[in-house]
C-alpha positions in Angstrom: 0.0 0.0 0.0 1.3 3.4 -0.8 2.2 6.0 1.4 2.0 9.1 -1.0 -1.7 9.6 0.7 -0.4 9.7 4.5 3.4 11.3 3.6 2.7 14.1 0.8 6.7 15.6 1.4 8.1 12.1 0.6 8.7 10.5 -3.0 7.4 7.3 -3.6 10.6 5.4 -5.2 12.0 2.2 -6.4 12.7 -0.2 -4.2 16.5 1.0 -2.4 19.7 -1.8 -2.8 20.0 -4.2 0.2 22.7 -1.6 1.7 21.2 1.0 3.4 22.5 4.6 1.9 24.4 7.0 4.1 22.4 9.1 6.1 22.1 12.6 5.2 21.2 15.4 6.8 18.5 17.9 5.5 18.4 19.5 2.2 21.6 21.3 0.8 20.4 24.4 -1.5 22.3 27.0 -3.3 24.8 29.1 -1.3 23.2 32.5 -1.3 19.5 31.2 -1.2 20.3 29.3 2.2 17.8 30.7 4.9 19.9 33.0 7.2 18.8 30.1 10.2 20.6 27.3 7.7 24.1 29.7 7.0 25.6 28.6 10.2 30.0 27.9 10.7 28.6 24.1 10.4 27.2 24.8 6.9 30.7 26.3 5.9 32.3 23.7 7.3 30.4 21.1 5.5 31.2 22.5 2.4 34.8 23.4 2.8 34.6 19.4 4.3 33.5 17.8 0.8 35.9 20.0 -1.3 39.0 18.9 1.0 37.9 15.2 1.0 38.0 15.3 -2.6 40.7 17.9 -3.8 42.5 18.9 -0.9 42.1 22.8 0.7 44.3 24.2 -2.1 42.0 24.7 -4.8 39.6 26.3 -2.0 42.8 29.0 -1.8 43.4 29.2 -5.3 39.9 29.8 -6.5 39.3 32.6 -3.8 41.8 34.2 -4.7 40.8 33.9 -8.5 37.7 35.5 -7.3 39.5 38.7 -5.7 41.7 39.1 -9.1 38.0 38.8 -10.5 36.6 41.4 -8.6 39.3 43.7 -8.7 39.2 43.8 -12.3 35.1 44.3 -12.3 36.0 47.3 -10.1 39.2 48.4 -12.2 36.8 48.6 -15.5 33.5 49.3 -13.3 30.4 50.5 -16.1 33.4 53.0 -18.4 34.1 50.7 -21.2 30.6 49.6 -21.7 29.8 53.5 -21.9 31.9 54.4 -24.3 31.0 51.1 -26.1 27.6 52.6 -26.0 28.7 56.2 -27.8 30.8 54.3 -30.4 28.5 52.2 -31.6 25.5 55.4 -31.6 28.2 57.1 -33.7 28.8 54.2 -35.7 24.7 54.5 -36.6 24.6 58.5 -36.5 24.5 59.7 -40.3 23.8 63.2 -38.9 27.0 65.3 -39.2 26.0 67.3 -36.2 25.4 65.0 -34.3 28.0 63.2 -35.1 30.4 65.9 -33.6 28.5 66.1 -30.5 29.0 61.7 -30.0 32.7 62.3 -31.0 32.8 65.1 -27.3 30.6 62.1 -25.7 33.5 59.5 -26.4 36.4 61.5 -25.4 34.7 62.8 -22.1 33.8 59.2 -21.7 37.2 58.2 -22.3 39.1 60.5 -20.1 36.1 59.5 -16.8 37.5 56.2 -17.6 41.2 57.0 -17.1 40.2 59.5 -13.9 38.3 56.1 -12.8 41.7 53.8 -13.4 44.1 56.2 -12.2 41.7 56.9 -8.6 41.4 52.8 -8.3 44.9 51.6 -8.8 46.0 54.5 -6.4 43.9 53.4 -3.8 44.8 49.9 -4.4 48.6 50.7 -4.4 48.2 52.2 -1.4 46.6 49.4 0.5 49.1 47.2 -1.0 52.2 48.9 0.2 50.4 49.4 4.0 50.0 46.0 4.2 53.2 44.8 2.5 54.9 47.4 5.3 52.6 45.9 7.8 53.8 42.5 7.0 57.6 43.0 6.3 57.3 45.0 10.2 56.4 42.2 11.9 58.2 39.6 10.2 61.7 41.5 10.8 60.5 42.0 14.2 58.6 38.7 15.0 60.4 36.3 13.1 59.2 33.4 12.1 56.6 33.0 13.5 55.3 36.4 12.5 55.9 35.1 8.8 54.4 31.6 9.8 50.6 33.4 10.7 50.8 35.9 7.8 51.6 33.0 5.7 48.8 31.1 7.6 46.1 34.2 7.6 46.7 34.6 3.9 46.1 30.7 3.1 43.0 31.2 5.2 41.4 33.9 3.7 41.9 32.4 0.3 39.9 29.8 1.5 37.3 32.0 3.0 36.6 33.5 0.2 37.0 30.3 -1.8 33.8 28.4 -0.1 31.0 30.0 -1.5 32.0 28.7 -5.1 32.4 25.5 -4.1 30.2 22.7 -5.5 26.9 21.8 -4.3 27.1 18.8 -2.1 24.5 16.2 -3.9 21.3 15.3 -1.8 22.4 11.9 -3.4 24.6 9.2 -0.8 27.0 7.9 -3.4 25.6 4.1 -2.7 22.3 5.3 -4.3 23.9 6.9 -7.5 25.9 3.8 -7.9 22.6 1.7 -8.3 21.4 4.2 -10.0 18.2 4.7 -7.8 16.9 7.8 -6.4 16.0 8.6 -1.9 13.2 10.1 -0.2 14.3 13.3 1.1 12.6 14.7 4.1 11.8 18.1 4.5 9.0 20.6 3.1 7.2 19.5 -0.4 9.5 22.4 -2.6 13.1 20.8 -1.2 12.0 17.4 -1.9 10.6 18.4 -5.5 14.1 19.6 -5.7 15.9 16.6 -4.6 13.9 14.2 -6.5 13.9 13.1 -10.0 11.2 14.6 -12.4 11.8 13.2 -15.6 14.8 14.7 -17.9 14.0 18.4 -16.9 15.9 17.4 -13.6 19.2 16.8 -15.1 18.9 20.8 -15.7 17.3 22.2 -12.6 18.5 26.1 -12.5 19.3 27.9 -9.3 17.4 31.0 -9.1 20.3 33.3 -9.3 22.3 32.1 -11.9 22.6 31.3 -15.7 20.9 27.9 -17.0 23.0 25.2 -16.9 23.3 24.9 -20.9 20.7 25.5 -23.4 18.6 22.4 -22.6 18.0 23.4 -19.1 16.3 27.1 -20.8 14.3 24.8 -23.2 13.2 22.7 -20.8 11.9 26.3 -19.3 10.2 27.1 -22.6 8.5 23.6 -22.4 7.3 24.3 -18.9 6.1 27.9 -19.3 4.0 26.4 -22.2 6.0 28.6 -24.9 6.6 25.2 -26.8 5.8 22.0 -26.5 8.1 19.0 -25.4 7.5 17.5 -28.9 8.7 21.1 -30.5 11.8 21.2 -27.9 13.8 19.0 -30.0 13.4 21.7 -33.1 13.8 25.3 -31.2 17.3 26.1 -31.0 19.2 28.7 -28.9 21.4 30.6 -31.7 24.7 32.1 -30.3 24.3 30.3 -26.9 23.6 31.8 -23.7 25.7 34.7 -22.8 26.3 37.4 -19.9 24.6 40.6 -21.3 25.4 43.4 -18.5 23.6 42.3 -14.9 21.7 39.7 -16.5 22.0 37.2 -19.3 20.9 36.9 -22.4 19.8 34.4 -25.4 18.6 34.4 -28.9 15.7 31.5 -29.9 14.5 30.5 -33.0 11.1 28.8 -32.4 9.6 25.8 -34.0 9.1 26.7 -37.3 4.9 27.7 -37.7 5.4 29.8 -34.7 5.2 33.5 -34.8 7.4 35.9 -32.1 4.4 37.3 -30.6 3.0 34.1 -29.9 5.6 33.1 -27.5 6.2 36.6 -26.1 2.7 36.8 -24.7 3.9 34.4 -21.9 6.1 36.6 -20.2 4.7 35.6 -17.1 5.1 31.6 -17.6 8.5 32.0 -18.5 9.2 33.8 -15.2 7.7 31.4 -12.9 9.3 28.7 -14.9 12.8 30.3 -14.4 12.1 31.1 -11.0 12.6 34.9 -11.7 10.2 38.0 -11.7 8.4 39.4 -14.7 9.8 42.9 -13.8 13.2 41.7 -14.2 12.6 39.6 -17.7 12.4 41.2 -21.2 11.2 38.5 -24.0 10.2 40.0 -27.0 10.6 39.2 -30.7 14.4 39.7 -31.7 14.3 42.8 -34.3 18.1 42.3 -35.7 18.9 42.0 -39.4 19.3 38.1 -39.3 16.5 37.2 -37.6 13.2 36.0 -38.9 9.6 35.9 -37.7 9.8 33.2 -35.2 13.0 34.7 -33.3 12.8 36.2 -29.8 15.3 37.6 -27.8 15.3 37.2 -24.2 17.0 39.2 -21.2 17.0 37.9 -17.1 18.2 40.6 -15.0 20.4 38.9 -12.0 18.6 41.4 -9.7 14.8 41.1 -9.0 14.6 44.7 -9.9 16.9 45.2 -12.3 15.9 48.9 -12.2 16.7 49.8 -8.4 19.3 51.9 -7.4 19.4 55.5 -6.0 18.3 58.9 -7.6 20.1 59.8 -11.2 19.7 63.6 -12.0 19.3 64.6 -15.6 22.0 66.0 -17.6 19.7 68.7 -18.0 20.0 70.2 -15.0 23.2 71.6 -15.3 23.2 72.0 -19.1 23.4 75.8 -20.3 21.3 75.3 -23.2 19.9 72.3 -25.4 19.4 71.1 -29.0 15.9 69.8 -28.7 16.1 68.6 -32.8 19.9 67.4 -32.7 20.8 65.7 -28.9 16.9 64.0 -28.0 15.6 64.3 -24.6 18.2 61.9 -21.9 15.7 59.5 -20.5 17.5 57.3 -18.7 18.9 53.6 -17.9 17.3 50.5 -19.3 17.5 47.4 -16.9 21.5 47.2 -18.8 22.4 50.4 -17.2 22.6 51.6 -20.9 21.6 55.6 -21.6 18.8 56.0 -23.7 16.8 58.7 -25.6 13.8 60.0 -26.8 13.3 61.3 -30.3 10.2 63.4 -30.0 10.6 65.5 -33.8 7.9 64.2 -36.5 5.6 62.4 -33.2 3.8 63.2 -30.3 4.0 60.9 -26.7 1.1 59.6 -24.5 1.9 58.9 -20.9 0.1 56.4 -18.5 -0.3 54.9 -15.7 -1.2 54.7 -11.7 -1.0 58.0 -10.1 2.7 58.7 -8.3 4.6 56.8 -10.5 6.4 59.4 -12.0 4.4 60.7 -14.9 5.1 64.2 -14.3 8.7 63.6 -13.8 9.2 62.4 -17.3 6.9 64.9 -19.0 9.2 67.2 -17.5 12.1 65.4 -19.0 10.8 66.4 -22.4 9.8 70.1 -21.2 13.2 70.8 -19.8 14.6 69.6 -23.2 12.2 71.8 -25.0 12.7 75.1 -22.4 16.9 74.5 -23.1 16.0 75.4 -26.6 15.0 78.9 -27.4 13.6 77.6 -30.9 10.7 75.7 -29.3 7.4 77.3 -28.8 5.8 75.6 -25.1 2.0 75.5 -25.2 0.9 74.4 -21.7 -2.6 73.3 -21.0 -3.4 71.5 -17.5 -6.2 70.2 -15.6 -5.8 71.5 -12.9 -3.9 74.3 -10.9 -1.0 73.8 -9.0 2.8 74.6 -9.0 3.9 71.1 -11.1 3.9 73.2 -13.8 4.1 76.8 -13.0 8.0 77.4 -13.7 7.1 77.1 -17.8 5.4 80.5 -17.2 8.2 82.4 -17.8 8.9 80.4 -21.0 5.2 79.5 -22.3 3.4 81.0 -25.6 0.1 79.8 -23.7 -0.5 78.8 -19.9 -4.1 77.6 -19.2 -4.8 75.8 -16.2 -8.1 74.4 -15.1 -10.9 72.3 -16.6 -14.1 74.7 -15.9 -16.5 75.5 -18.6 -15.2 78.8 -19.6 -11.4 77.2 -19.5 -11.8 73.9 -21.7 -13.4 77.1 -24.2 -10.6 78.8 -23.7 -8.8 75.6 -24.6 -10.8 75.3 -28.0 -9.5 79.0 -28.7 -6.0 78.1 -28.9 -5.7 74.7 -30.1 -7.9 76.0 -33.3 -5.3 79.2 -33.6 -2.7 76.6 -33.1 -3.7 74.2 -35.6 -4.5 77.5 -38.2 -0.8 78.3 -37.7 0.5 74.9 -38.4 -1.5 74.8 -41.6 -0.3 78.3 -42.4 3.5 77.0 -42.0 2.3 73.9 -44.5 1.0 76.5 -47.3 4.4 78.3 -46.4 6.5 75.3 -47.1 4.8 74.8 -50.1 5.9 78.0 -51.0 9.3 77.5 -51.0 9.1 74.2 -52.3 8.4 76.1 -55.5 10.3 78.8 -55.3 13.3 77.6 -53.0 13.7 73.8 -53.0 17.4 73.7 -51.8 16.1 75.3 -48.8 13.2 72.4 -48.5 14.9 69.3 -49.9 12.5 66.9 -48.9 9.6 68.8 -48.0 9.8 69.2 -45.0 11.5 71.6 -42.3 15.3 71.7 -41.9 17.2 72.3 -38.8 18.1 75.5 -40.8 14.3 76.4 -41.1 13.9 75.6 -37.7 16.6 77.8 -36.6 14.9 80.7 -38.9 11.7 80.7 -37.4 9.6 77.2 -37.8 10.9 75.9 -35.4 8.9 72.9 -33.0 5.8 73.4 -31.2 5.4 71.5 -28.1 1.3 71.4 -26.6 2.1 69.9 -23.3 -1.5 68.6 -21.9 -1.6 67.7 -18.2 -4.4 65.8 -16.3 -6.2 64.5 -19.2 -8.4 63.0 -17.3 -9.5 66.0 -15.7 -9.5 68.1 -18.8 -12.0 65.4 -20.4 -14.4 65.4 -17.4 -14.5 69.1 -17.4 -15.6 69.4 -21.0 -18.4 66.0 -20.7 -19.9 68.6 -18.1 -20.1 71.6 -20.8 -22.0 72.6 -23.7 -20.8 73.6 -26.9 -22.6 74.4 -30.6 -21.9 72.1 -33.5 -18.7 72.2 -35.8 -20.1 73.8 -39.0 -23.9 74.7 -37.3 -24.7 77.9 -39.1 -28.0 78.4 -38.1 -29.1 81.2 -35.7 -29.8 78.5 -32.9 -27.0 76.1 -33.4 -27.1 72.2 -31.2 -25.2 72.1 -28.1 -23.8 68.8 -27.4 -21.5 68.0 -24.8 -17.5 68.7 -25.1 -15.7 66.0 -24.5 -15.7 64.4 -28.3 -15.1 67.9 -29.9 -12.0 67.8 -27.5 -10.4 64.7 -28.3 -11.5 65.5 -31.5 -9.3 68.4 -31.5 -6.4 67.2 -30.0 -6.2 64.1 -32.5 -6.5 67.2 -35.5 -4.0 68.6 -33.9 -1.6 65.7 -33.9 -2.3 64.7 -37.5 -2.0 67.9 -38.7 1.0 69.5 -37.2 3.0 66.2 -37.1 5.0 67.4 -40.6 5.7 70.7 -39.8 7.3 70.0 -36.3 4.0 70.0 -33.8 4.5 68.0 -31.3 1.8 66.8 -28.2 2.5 65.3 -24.7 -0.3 63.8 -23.0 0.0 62.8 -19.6 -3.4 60.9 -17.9 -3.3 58.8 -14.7 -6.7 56.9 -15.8 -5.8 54.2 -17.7 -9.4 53.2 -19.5 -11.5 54.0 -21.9 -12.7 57.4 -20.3 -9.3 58.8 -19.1 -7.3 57.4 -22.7 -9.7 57.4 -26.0 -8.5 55.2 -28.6 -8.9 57.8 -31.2 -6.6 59.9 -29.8 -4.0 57.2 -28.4 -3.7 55.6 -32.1 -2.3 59.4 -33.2 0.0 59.2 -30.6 2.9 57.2 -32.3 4.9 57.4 -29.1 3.9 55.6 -25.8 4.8 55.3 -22.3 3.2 53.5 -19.1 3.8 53.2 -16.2 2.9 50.6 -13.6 -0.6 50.1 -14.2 -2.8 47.0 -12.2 -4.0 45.0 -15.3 -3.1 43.8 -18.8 -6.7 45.8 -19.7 -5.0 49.4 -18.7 -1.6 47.9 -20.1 -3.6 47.8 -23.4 -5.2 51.4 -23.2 -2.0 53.4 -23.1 0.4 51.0 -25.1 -2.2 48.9 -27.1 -2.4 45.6 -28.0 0.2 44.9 -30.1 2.8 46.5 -27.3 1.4 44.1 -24.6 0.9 41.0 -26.9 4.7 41.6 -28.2 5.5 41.7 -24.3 5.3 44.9 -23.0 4.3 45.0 -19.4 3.6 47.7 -17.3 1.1 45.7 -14.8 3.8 43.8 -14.0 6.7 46.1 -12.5 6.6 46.1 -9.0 4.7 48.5 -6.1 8.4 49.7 -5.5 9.2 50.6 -9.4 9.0 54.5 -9.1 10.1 56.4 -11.7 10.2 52.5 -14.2 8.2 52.8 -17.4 7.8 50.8 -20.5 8.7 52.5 -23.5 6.6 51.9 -26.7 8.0 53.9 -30.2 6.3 51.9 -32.7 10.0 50.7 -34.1 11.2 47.5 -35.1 12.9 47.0 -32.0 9.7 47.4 -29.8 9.4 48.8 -26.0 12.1 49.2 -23.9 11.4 49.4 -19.9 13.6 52.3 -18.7 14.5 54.1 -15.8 13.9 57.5 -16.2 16.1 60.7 -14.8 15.1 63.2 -12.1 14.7 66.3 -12.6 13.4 68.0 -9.2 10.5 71.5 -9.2 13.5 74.0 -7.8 16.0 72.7 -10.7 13.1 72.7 -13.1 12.7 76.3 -12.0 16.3 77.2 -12.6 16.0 75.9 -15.9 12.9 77.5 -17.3 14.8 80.3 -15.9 17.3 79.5 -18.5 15.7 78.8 -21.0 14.1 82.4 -20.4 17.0 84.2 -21.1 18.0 82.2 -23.9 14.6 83.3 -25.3 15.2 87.0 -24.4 19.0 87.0 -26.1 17.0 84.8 -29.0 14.5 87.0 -29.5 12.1 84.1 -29.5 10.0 84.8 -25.7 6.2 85.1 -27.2 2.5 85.0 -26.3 1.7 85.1 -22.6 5.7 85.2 -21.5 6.4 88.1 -23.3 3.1 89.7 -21.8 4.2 88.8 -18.1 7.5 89.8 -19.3 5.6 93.1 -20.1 3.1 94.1 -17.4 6.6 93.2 -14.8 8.5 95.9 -17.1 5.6 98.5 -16.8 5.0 97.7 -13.3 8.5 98.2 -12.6 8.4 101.5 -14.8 4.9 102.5 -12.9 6.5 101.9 -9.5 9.5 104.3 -10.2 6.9 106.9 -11.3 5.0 106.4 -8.1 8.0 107.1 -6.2 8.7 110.0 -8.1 5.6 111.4 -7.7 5.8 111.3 -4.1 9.0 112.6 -4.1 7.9 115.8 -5.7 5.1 116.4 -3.5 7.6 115.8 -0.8 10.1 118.2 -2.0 7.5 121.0 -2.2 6.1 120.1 1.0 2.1 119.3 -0.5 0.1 116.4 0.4 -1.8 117.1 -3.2 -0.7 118.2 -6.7 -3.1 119.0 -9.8 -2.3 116.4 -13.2 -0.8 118.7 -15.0 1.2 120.1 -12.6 2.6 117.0 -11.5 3.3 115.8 -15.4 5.0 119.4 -15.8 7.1 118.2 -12.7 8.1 114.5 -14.0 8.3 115.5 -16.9 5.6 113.8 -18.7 2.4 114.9 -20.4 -0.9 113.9 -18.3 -2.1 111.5 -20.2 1.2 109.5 -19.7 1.5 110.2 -16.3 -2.4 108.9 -15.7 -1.3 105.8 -17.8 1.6 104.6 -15.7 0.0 105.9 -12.5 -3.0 103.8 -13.5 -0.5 100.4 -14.4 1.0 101.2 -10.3 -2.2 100.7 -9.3 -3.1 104.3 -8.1 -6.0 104.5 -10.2 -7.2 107.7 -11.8 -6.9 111.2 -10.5 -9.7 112.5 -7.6 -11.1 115.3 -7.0 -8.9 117.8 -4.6 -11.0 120.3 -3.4 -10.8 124.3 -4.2 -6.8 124.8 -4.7 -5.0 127.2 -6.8 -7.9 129.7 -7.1 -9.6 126.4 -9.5 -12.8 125.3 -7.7 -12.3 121.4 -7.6 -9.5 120.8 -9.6 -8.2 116.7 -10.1 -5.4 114.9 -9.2 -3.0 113.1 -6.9 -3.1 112.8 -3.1 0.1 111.9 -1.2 -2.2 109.1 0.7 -3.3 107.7 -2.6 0.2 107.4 -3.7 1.7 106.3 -0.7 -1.3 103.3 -0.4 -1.0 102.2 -3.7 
């Protein structure tokens, strides 16, 4: 009678050999996975116990010491060479002359951070050397041989300290029950013995959870169990190039069964994880988009780290940057999960940003604002939801600031965006025009850098709190497009705006408009699809379904892989990346860019505008009224002072103009812009019954 029934943590076996097999003791797992209860001096000493029973203590020495060389090396190199790997190969790509230049400065500023970085770490590590080569030669001419006996002794040690960890797993196996080839009951809980006990051929390949497959069967095997393939198909999917290190993770090429497409496979991102014992947040499997590979390839990518995106703060580049070439350099992003640099071309598309609220939206729409305020050829069109100070440093820089989602804003909204649209039609009938009369200047049609430069250059419509911005105009009334009639329909706003916004996009897309849309409801209400499939550009991030996934990336994203419902509570500032290009999303970690730095760059970009001669629209007005308030104030005080000097507490208009030197219509004027207001009446003075004009108390109050 079985005992599977009564004993569900045991294996039912084969009958064991006559000899009883060697006790063993417990369940021996991977080094770094041990419970903290299980890494005990015993454990050590178990394992440095099987390595000298079969090889002696030396090779314990000798390979911890390998792995200090290792890790000296890792920290001689650190990330340099992979950066300026990174900048060659861009400018390897580049075909832009100008931006060719600009990766050229890249590689030799990466180049000389790398020999700062060599020069600071073999310093350091001479230094320690020589201290404890003095330390050592001290005490041995002091101590003697003994001395040299324990440093000897100490150094053997500590090889061998560091030497355990990478020693072999001790088998769960006794070596009587390998030799009759049979297999043990191993007690402990139902996981370790799954572990320990044979489950067909997979078992030959078992994978510990932080560490490369064993060899390409043991990822197949994987495929088969995350239901990619089948075990009939494992025999014809191949992994091409092998498996390989790629940055903090690994990395493989697979060519499917033939019959199956990429996407199909893709689409089981979360399979493959559990089958590799890994995360979804820290996998990236998606068809492979290189110049060899066919329709059934994938590449895929295992971070070593669960989240491969952690680490601390990284400011933007932007923040100390003097000025910016929105066109020519991109917007920085940020890291991918390879700790590579990555960036956004925005020119000839416009974004939309997704996802659950404080995940960093804002942080990189301003990314792509600060970009655009570095660059006094950008016009900034700002249109938010709602009022607050997220936004309120592009002030100073924006054509048009509307905040707000009340009736008579979101018609205020429908004001610009039709005089912005008008515009970006008038700069296509303009294009045309020199098309015909001055093609070298519009080679292809389109505008040049040089145009740009001359006065077309981008427009950037940043709209905030689309969520808001809809609800606001579902709740007002507006007539008809095209309604002539005295009593025109009213029917609710929120179609006309997406409407709008989608015109917009489709319009303006040639002739360098650009839209950012940033929403935090990820459904149909907060993102409509008609706007969305204008938006060739898309980001999310972490959202709590596939469903939302799908309204801010679409489908074909999320079926390719793309998965912003899975990242992690703790991914702030992590969001997938969706261009539309061959090469699919990317999940990124995006830059920082805190309100006061934002504020000192608007600043910038400010002057820039001023020297430019570019500062337009509601900037230039505030730059106005604080000019003539200035100018008023000085006035003011100048009035004052000549009523002071003649020791009045009134003066008549003209009289007072005579004094400053004005004419009464411009002293009224500026008086009026200090907020005096106009003149009063001043009771019988200068043989005049009620003459008008200034009061010291109304000055002095104003």
């Amino acid at each position: 009678m079985t005992t599977a029934a009564q004993h569900p943590h045991l294996s039912v076996v084969p009958p064991m050999p006559a000899d009883p097999p060697t006790p063993l003791e417990g369940v021996v797992v991977a080094a770094d996975k041990t419970p903290a209860t299980l890494r005990s001096d015993s454990a050590i000493a178990r394992a440095v116990d099987h390595v000298r029973h079969h090889h002696g203590y030396l090779p314990l020495a000798g390979r911890g010491y390998r792995r200090l060389v290792e890790g000296w090396v890792a920290g001689y190199h650190d990330y340099h060479p992979h950066l300026v790997a990174t900048a060659e190969q861009a400018l390897a790509d580049e075909t832009d002359i100008a931006r060719q230049d600009s990766l050229r400065e890249t590689i030799d500023e990466r180049r000389a951070a790398y020999r700062r970085h060599r020069l600071i770490y073999t310093t350091k590590s001479g230094m320690w050397g020589m201290t404890a080569a003095a330390a050592t030669t001290a005490g041995t001419l002091s101590g003697g041989l003994w001395v040299t006996i324990a440093a000897g002794l100490g150094a053997y040690l500590y090889g061998i300290r560091h030497g355990v960890d990478a020693a072999p797993k001790v088998s769960a196996t006794p070596p009587a029950a390998r030799a009759h080839g049979t297999s043990v009951a191993v007690p402990g809980p139902p996981q370790a013995a799954a572990a320990a006990s044979p489950a067909g051929a997979d078992s030959d390949h078992a994978m510990p959870a932080d560490a490369m497959p064993a060899d390409e069967s043991a990822l197949l095997s994987a495929l088969v169990k995350a239901d990619v393939i089948t075990a009939a198909e494992q025999a014809e999917t191949r992994v091409v190039g092998g498996i390989r290190r790629d940055g903090p993770g690994w990395a493989a090429r697979i060519e499917l069964p033939e019959g199956m497409p990429a996407n199909k496979a893709t689409v089981k991102i979360a399979n493959l994880a559990g089958a590799l014992r890994k995360k979804a947040s820290q996998i990236e499997f998606k068809p492979d988009s290189s110049e060899d590979a066919h329709e059934g390839m994938v590449t895929l990518w295992v971070g070593d780290h669960p989240n491969p995106h952690a680490g601390p703060k990284v400011y933007s580049e932007l923040v100390s940057a003097p000025r910016w070439h929105f066109w020519r350099d991109g917007i920085p992003l940020g890291m991918d999960a390879r700790q590579a640099r990555q960036i956004l071309r925005l020119i000839w598309s416009s974004i939309l940003i997704g996802g659950l609220q404080d995940y960093g939206k804002s942080y990189l729409a301003r990314l792509i604002a600060a970009a655009a305020a570095l660059d006094p050829t950008v016009r900034i069109i700002v249109i938010t939801g709602k009022k607050g100070p997220d936004w309120a440093p592009l002030k100073r820089i924006a054509h048009r600031y509307i905040a707000g989602s009340d009736p008579d804003t979101i018609r205020e909204i429908f004001s610009t965006m039709t005089t912005v649209i008008d515009d970006m039609q008038a700069r296509g009938d303009e294009l045309d025009r020199l098309f015909e009369e001055e093609p070298h200047r519009v080679p292809e049609g389109k505008i040049t850098p040089e145009l740009a430069a001359d006065g077309m250059g981008p427009v950037l419509v940043i709209v905030e709190e689309l969520q808001e911005l809809l609800g606001g105009a579902a709740l007002t009334k507006m007539p008809v497009p095209d309604d002539d009639s005295d009593k025109p329909r009213l029917v609710s706003a929120k179609p006309l705006l997406v409407d709008l916004f989608a015109r917009f996009n489709r319009a303006a897309r040639f002739v360098l408009g650009m839209g950012v849309y940033i929403t935090q409801r990820p459904d149909a209400t907060g993102v409509p699809t008609e706007l969305r499939e204008v938006c060739v550009k898309r980001a999310s991030f972490r959202t709590k379904s596939r469903d939302s996934s799908e309204m801010i990336l679409g489908d074909m994203a999320v079926a390719a892989g793309a998965s912003p419902h899975a990242l992690l509570e703790s991914s702030k500032g992590v969001f997938v990346l969706e261009e539309g290009a061959e090469d699919g999303y990317r999940t990124l970690r995006g830059d920082v860019i805190d309100l006061p730095d934002f504020a000192r760059i608007c600043e910038r970009g400010r002057q820039l505008r001023i020297e430019a001669g570019t500062l337009s629209g509601d900037a230039a007005e505030r730059d106005r009224r604080a000019a003539a308030a200035a100018a008023a104030s000085g006035v003011r005080a100048e009035a004052l002072a000549a009523l002071d000097s003649r020791h009045v507490d009134r003066m008549r208009t003209e009289r007072l103009a005579e004094a400053l030197g004005l004419t009464a219509e411009e002293l009224k004027a500026q008086l009026r812009a200090a907020g005096v207001g106009d003149p009063t009446p001043l009771g019988e003075m200068e043989g005049l019954k009620n003459p008008r004009g200034y009061k010291r108390e109304a000055l002095a109050s104003a």
